[in-house]
Backbone as JSON Lines, residues from 0, in Angstrom:
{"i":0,"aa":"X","n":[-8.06,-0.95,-16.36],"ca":[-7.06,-1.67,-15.63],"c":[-5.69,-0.99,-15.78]}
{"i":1,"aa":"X","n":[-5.21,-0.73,-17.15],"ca":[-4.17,-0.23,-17.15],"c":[-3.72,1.7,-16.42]}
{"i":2,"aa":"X","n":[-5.06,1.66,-16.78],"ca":[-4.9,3.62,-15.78],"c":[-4.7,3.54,-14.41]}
{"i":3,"aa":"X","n":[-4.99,2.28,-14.09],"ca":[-4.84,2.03,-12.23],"c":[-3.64,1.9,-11.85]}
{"i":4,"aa":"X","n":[-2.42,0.72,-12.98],"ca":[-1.48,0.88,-12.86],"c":[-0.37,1.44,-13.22]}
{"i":5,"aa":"X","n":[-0.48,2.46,-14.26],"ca":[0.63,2.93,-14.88],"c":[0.57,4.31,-14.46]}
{"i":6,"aa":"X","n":[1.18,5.3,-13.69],"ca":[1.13,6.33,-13.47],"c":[1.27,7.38,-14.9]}
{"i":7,"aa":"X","n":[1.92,6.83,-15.92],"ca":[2.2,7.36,-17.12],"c":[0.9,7.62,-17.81]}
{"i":8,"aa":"X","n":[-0.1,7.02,-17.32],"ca":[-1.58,7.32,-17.73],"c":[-2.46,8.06,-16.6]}
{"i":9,"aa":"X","n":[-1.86,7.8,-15.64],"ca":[-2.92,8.53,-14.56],"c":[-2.56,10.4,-14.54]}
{"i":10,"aa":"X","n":[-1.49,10.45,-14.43],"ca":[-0.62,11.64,-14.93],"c":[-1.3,12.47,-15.99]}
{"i":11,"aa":"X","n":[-0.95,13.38,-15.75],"ca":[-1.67,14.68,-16.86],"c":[-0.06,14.57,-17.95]}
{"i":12,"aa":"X","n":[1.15,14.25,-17.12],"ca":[2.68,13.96,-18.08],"c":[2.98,12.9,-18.29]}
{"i":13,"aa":"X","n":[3.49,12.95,-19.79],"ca":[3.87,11.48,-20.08],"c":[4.95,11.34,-20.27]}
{"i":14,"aa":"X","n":[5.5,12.21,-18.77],"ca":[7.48,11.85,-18.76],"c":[7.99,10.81,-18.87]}
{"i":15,"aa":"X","n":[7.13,9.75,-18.04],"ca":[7.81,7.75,-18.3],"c":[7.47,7.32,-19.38]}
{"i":16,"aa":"X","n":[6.44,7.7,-20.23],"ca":[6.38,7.14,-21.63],"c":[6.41,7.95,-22.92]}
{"i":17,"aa":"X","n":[7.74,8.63,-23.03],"ca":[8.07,9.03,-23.88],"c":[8.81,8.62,-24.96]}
{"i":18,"aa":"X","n":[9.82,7.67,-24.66],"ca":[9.97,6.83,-25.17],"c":[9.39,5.21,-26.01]}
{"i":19,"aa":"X","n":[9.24,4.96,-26.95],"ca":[8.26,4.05,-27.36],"c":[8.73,2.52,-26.53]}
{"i":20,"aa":"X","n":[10.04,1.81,-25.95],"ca":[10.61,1.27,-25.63],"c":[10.07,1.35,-24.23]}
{"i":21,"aa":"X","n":[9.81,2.32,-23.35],"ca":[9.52,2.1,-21.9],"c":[8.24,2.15,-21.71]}
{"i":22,"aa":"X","n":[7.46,2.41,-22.75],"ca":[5.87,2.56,-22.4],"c":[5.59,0.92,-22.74]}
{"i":23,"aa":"X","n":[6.09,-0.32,-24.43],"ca":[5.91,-1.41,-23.63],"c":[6.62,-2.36,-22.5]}
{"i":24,"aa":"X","n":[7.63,-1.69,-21.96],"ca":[8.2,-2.08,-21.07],"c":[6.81,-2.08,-19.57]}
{"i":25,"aa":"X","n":[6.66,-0.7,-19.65],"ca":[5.56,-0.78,-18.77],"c":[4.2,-1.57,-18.93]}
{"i":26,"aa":"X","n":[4.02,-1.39,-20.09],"ca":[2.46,-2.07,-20.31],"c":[2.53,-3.3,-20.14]}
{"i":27,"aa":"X","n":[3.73,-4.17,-20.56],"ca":[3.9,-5.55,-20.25],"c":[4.12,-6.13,-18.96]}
{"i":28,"aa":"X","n":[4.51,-5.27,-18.38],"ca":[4.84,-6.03,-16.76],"c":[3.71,-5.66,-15.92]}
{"i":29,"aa":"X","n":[2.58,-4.53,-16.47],"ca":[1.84,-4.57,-15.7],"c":[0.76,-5.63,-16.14]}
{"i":30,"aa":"X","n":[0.53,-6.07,-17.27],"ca":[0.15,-7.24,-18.04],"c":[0.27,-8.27,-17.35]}
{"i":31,"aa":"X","n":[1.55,-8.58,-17.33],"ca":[2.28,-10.03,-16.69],"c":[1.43,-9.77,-15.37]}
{"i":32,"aa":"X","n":[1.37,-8.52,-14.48],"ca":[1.27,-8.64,-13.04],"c":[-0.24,-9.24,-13.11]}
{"i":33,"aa":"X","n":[-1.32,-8.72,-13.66],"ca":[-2.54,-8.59,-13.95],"c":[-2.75,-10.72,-14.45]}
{"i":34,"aa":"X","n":[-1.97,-11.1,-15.14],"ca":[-2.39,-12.68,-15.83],"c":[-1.42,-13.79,-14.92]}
{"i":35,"aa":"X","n":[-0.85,-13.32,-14.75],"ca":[-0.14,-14.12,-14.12],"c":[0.27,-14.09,-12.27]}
{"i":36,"aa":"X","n":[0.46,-12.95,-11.79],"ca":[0.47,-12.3,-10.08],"c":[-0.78,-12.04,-9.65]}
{"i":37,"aa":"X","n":[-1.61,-11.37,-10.34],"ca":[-2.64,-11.0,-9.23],"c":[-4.02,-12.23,-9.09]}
{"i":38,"aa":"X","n":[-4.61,-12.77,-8.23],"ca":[-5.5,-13.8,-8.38],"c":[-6.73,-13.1,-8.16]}
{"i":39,"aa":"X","n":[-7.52,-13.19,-8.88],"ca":[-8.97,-12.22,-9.15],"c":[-9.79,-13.17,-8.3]}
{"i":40,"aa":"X","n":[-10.53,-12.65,-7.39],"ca":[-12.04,-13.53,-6.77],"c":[-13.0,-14.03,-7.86]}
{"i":41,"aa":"X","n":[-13.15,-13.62,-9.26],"ca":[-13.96,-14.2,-9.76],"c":[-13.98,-15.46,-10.4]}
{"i":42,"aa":"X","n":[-12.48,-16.03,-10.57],"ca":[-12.24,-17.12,-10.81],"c":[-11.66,-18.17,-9.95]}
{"i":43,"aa":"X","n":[-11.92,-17.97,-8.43],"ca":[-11.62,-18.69,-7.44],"c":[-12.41,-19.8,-7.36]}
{"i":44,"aa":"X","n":[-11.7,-20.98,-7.49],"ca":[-12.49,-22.59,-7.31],"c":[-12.68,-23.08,-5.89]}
{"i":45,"aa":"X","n":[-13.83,-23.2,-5.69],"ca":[-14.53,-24.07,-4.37],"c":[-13.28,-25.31,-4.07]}
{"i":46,"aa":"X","n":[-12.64,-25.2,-3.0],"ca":[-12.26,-26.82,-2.61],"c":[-11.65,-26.99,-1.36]}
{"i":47,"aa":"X","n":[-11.46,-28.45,-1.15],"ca":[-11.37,-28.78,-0.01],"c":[-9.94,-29.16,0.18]}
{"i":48,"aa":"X","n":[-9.39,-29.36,1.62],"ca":[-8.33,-29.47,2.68],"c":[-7.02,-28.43,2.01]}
{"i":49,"aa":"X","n":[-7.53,-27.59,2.17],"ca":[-6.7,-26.01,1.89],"c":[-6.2,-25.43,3.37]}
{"i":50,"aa":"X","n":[-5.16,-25.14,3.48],"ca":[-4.73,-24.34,4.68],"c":[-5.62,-23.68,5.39]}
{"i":51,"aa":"X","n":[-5.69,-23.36,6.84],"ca":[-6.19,-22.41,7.54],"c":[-7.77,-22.27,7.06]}
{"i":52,"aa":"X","n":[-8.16,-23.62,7.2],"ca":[-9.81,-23.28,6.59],"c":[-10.03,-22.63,5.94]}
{"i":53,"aa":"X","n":[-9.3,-22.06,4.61],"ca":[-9.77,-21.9,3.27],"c":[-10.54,-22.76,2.39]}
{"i":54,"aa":"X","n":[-11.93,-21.78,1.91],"ca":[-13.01,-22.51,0.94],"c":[-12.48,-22.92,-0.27]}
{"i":55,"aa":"X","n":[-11.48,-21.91,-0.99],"ca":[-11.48,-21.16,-2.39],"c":[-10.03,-21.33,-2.31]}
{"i":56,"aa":"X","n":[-10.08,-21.78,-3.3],"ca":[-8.02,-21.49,-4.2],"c":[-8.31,-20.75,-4.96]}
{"i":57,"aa":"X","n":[-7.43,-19.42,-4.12],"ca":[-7.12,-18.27,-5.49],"c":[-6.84,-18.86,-7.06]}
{"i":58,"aa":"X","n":[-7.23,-18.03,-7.92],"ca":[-6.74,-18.46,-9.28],"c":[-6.32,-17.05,-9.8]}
{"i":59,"aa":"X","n":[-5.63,-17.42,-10.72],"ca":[-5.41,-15.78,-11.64],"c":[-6.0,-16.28,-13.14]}
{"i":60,"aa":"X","n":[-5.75,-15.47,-14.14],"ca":[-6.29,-15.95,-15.76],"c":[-5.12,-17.21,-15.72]}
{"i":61,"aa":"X","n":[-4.15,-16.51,-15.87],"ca":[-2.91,-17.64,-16.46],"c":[-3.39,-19.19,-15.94]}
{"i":62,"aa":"X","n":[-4.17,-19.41,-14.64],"ca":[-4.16,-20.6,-14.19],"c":[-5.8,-20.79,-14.58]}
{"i":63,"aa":"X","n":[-6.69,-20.48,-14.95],"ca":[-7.73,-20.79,-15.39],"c":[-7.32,-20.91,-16.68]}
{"i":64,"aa":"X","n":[-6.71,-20.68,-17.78],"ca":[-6.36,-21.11,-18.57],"c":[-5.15,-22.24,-18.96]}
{"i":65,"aa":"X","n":[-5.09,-22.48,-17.52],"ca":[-3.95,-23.73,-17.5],"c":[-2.67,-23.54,-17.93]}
{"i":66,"aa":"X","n":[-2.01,-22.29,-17.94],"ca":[-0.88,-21.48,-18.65],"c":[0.29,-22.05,-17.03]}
{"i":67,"aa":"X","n":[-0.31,-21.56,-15.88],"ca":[0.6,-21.73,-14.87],"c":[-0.53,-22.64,-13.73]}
{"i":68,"aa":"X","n":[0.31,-23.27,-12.79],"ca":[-0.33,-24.2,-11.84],"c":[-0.45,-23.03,-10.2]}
{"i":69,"aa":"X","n":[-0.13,-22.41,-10.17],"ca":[0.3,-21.38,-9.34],"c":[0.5,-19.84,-9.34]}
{"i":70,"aa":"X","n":[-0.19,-19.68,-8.6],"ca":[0.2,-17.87,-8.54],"c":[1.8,-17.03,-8.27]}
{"i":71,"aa":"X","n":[2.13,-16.98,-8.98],"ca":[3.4,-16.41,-9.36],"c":[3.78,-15.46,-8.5]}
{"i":72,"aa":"X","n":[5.27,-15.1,-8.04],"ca":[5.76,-14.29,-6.81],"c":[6.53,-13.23,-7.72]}
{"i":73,"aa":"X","n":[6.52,-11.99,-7.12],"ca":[7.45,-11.37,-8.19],"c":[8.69,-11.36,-7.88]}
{"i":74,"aa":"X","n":[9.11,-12.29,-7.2],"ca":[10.51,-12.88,-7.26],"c":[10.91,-14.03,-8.4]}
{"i":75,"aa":"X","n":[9.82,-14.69,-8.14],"ca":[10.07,-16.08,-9.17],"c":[9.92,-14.53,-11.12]}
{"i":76,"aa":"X","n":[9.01,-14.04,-10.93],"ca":[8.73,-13.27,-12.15],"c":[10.13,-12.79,-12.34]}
{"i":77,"aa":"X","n":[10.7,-11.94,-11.64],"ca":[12.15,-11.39,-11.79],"c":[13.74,-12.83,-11.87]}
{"i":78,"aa":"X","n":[13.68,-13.62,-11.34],"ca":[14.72,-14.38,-11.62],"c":[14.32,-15.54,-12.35]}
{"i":79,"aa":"X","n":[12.87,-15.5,-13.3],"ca":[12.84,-16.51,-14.33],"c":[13.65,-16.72,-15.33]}
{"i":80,"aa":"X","n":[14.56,-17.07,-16.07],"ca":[15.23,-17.19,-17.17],"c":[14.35,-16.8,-18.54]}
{"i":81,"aa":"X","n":[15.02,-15.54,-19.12],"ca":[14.31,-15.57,-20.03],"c":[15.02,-15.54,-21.62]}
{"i":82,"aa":"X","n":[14.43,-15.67,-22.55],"ca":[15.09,-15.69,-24.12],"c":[15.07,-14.76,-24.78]}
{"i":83,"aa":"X","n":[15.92,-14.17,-25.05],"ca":[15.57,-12.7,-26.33],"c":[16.34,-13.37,-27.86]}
{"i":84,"aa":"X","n":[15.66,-13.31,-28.39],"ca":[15.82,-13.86,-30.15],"c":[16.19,-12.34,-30.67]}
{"i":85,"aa":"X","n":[16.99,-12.05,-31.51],"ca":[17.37,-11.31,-32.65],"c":[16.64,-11.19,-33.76]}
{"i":86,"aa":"X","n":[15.52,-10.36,-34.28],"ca":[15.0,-10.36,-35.24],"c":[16.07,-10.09,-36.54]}
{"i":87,"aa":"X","n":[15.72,-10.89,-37.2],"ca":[16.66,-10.62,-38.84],"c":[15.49,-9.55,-40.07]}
């Protein structure tokens, strides 16, 4: 999964991850995209009065594990509020 998305692995150069700081920068957002953005067919639930005669509500992990109710936009992903703590 991750060689599909990170060019820093598909690459014979590991000019974008040379730094230890941007490689999990990368690995995490393609993470996030993967559990939370992308909705996999294998965990799509059977149901009824869905838009446009849809069988199946997409799901992603995050929502089979009840983490999120919804498939996430990478807009909402980019202007979520987030917390950075100071390690001591």
């Amino acid at each position: 999964m991750l060689r599909d998305r990170l060019n820093c692995l598909t690459r014979k150069t590991r000019a974008f991850a040379r730094q230890p700081e941007t490689w999990d920068a990368a690995v995490t957002v393609c993470l996030f995209e993967h559990h939370w953005l992308r909705p996999h067919r294998a965990l799509r639930q059977e149901a009824e009065g869905l838009p446009n005669g849809q069988r199946y509500l997409r799901r992603t992990p995050a929502m089979a594990r009840r983490l999120a109710d919804h498939v996430w936009s990478w807009t909402e992903f980019l202007l979520h509020p987030t917390y950075h703590y100071k390690k001591e």
